[in-house]
C-alpha positions as CSV (number, residue, x, y, z in Angstrom):
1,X,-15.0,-0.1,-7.3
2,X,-11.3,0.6,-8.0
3,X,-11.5,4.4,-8.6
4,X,-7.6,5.0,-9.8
5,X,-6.8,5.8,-13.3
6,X,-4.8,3.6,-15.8
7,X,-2.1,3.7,-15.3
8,X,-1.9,4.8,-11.3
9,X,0.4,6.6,-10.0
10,X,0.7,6.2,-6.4
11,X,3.3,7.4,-3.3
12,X,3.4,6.2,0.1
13,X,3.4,8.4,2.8
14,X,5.4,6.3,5.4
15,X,4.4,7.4,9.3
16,X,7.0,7.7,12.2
17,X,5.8,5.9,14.9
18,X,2.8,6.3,16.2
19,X,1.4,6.8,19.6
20,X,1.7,3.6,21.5
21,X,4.0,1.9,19.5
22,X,8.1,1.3,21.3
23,X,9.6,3.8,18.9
24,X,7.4,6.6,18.9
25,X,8.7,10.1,20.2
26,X,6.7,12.6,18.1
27,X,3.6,14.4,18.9
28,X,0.5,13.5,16.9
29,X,0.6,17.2,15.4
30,X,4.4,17.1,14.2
31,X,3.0,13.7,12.3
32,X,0.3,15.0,10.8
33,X,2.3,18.3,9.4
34,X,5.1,15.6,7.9
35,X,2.3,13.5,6.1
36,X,0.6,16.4,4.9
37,X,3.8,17.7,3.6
38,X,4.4,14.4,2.0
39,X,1.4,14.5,0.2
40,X,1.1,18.0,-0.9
41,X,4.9,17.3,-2.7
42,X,2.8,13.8,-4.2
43,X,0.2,16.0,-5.5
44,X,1.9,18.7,-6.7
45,X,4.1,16.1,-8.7
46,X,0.4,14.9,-10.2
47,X,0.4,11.9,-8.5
48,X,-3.4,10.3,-8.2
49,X,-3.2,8.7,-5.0
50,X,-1.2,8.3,-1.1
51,X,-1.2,5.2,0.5
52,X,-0.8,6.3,4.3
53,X,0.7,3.4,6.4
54,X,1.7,3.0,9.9
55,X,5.7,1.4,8.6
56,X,7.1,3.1,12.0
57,X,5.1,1.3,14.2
58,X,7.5,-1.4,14.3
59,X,8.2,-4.3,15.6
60,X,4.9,-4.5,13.8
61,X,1.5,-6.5,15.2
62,X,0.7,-9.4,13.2
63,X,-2.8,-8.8,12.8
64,X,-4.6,-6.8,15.4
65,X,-3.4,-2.9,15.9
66,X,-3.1,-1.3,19.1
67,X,-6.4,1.0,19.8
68,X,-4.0,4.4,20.0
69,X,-2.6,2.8,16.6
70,X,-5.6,2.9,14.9
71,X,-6.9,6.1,16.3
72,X,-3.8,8.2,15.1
73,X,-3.6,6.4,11.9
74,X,-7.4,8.1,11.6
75,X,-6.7,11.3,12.2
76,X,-3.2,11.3,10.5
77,X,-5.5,9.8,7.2
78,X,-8.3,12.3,8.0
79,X,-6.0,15.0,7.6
80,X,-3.9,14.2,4.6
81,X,-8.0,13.7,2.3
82,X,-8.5,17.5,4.0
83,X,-5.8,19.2,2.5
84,X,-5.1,17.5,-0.8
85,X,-7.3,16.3,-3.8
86,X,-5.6,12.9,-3.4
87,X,-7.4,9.1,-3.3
88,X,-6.0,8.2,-0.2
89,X,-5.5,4.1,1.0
90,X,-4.9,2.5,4.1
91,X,-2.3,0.1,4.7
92,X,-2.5,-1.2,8.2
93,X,0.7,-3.0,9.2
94,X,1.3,-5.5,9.0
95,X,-2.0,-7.2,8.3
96,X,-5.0,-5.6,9.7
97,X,-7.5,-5.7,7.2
98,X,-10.6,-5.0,9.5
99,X,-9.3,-1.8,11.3
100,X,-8.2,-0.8,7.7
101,X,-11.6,-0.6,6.6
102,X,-12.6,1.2,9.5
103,X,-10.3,3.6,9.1
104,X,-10.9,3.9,5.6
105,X,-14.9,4.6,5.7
106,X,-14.2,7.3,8.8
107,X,-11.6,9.4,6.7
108,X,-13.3,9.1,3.7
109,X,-10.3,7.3,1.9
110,X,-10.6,4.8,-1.2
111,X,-8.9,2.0,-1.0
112,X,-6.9,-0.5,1.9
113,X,-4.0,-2.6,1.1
114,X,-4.2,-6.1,2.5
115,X,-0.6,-7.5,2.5
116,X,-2.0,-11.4,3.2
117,X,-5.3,-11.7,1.8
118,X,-5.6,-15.3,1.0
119,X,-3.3,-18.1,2.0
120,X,-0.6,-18.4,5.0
121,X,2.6,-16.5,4.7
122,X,5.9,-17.2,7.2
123,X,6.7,-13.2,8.2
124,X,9.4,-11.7,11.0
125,X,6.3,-11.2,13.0
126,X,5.7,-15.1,12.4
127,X,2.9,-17.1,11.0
128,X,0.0,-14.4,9.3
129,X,-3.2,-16.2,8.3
130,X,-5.3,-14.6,5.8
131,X,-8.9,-13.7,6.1
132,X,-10.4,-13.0,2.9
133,X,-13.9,-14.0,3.9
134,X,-14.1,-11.6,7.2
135,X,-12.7,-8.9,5.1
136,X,-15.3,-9.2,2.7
137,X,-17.7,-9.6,5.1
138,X,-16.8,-6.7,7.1
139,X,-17.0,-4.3,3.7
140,X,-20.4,-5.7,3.1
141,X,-21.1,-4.6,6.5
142,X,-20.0,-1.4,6.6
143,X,-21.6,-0.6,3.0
144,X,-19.0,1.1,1.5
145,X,-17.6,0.6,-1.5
146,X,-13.8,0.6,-0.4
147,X,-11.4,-1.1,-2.9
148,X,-9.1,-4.1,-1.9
149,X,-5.5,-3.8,-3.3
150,X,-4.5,-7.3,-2.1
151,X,-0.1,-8.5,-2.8
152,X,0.1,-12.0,-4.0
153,X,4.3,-13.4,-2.0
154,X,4.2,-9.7,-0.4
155,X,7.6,-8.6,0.5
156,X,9.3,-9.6,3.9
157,X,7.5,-12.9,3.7
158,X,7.4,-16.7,2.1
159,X,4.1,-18.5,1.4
160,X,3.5,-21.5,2.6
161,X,0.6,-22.6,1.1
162,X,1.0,-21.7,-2.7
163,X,4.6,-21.3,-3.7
164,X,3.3,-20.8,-7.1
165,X,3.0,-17.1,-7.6
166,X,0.6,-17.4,-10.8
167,X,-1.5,-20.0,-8.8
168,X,-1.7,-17.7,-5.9
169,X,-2.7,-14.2,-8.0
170,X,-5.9,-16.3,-9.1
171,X,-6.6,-17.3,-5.2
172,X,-6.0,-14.2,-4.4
173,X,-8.6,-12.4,-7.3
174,X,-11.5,-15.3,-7.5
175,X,-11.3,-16.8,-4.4
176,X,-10.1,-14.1,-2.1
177,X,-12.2,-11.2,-4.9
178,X,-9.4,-9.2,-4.3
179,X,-9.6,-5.6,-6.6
180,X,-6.6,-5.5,-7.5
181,X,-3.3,-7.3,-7.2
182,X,0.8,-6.2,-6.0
183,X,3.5,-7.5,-7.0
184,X,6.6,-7.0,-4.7
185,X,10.0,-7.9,-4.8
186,X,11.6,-9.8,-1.6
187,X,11.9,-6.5,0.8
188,X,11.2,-2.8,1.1
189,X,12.8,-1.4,-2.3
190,X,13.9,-3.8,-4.1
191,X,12.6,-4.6,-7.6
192,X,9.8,-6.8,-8.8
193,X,10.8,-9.6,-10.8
194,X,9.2,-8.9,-14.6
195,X,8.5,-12.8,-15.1
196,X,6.2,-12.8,-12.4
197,X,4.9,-9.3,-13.5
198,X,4.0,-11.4,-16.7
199,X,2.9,-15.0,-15.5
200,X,0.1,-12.8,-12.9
201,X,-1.1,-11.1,-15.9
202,X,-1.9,-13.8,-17.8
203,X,-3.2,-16.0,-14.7
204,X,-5.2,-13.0,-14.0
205,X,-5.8,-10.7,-16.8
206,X,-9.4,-8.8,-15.5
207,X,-7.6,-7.8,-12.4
208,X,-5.9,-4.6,-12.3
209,X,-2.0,-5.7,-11.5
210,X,0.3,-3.3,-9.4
211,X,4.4,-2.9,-8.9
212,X,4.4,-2.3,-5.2
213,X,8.1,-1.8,-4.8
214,X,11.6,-1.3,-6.2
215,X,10.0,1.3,-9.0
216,X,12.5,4.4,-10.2
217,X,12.6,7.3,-12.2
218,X,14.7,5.0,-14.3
219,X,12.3,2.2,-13.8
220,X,9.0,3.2,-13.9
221,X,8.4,4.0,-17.7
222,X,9.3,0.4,-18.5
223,X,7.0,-0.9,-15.5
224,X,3.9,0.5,-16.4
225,X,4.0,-0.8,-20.2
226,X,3.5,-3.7,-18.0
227,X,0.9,-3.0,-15.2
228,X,-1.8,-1.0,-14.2
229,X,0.4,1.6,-11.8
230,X,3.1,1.8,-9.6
231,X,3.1,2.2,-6.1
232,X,6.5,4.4,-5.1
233,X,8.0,5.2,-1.3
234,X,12.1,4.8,-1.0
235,X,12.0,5.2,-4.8
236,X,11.3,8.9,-4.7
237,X,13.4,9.6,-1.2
238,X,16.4,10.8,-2.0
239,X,18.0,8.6,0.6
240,X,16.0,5.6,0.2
241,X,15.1,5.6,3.6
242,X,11.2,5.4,4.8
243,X,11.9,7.4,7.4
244,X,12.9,10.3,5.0
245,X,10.6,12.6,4.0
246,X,9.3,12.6,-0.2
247,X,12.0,14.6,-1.9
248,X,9.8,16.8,-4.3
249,X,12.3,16.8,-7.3
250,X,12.6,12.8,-6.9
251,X,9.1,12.9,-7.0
252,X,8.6,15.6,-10.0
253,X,11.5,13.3,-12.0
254,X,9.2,10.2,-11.6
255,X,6.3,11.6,-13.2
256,X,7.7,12.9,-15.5
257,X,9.0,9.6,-16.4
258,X,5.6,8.1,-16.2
259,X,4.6,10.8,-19.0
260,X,2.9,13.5,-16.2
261,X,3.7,17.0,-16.4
């Protein structure tokens, strides 16, 4: 079900905010023409895939998205498959698993990234519960065959049900039947730490395993000796800012470094 190559190379293309959310100032074409720029520069750098994700919306809903949320996330998605040959996700901030999918099977994209998909985690938008089973569920429903990238201690958050991160990976794959695991460090850009990267693997070793931040042009080589791909955003701005824009020699430099080009 997990149509990504190994290993993955994968950019995020991080949205401004979105119509409805406290923040947002743009119109819905000047966001589509940034994404789309973003992920032309991912695929001309031979990237495989764009996960497209709604960071600007914050302070960020727990759960449930705002309708004009998920309607611009749809088009904004829509657009980006369009104009590039890219496998597109969906990640729907901060934990919207169900309007993921939706989105997901009316743009066409691939795959959704479920930041709590088993257990409870303590977040800055406070207590997220996750819903494996109506996840699932919902898939079934909608018949698709849409991949689930699920992190295991996602970033910005504590667990409080399974502080053991090995313990929680194998929830997460055979209880949860997650695709495919992340692995974050503690917050947006900062590195994964490589004993955990190595305790997952061997708790979970038929589950495609993913570095879902803190990954470099310095970094990544080493990182994907390790995993099954990286998945990149501040690590190819050249600001490391998610509000910047993919700086395309940042992102050239990276795969070349991952041994594309």
């Amino acid at each position: 079900m997990l149509d990504l190559p190994t290993p993955a190379l994968i950019g995020v293309i991080h949205l401004p905010a979105l119509p409805g959310s406290p923040g947002h100032l743009l119109p819905i074409d000047e966001i589509i023409v940034r994404a789309v720029e973003d992920a032309r520069v991912l695929q001309d750098a031979s990237f495989d895939a764009a996960i497209v994700e709604n960071l600007g919306d914050v302070p960020l809903s727990a759960d449930q998205l705002p309708p004009a949320s998920v309607a611009a996330l749809s088009v904004v998605a829509d657009r980006v498959r369009e104009t590039t040959s890219l496998r597109i996700g969906i990640n729907a901030l901060r934990n919207d698993a169900l309007s993921a999918l939706g989105i997901a099977v009316a743009c066409g994209a691939s795959f959704i990234r479920v930041n709590v998909h088993c257990g409870v985690a303590a977040t800055d938008q406070g207590l997220i519960e996750g819903r494996a089973d109506e996840t699932l569920r919902y898939r079934k429903l909608l018949g698709r065959p849409i991949a689930i990238l699920a992190d295991v201690h996602v970033k910005h958050a504590s667990s409080l049900n399974e502080p053991d991160i090995a313990r929680a990976a194998a929830d997460t794959a055979y209880r949860g039947l997650a695709d495919g695991l992340i692995l974050t460090g503690p917050a947006t850009g900062e590195p994964v730490d490589m004993e955990n990267v190595r305790r997952v693997k061997e708790a979970v070793p038929d589950r495609r395993l993913f570095v879902g931040s803190g990954a470099t042009v310095e970094t990544v080589e080493p990182l994907l000796a390790m995993t099954g791909g990286v998945i990149v955003g501040t690590g190819i701005k050249a600001d490391r800012k998610v509000g910047s824009p993919i700086d395309a020699d940042l992102a050239r430099a990276f795969a070349g470094a991952a041994g594309r080009g």
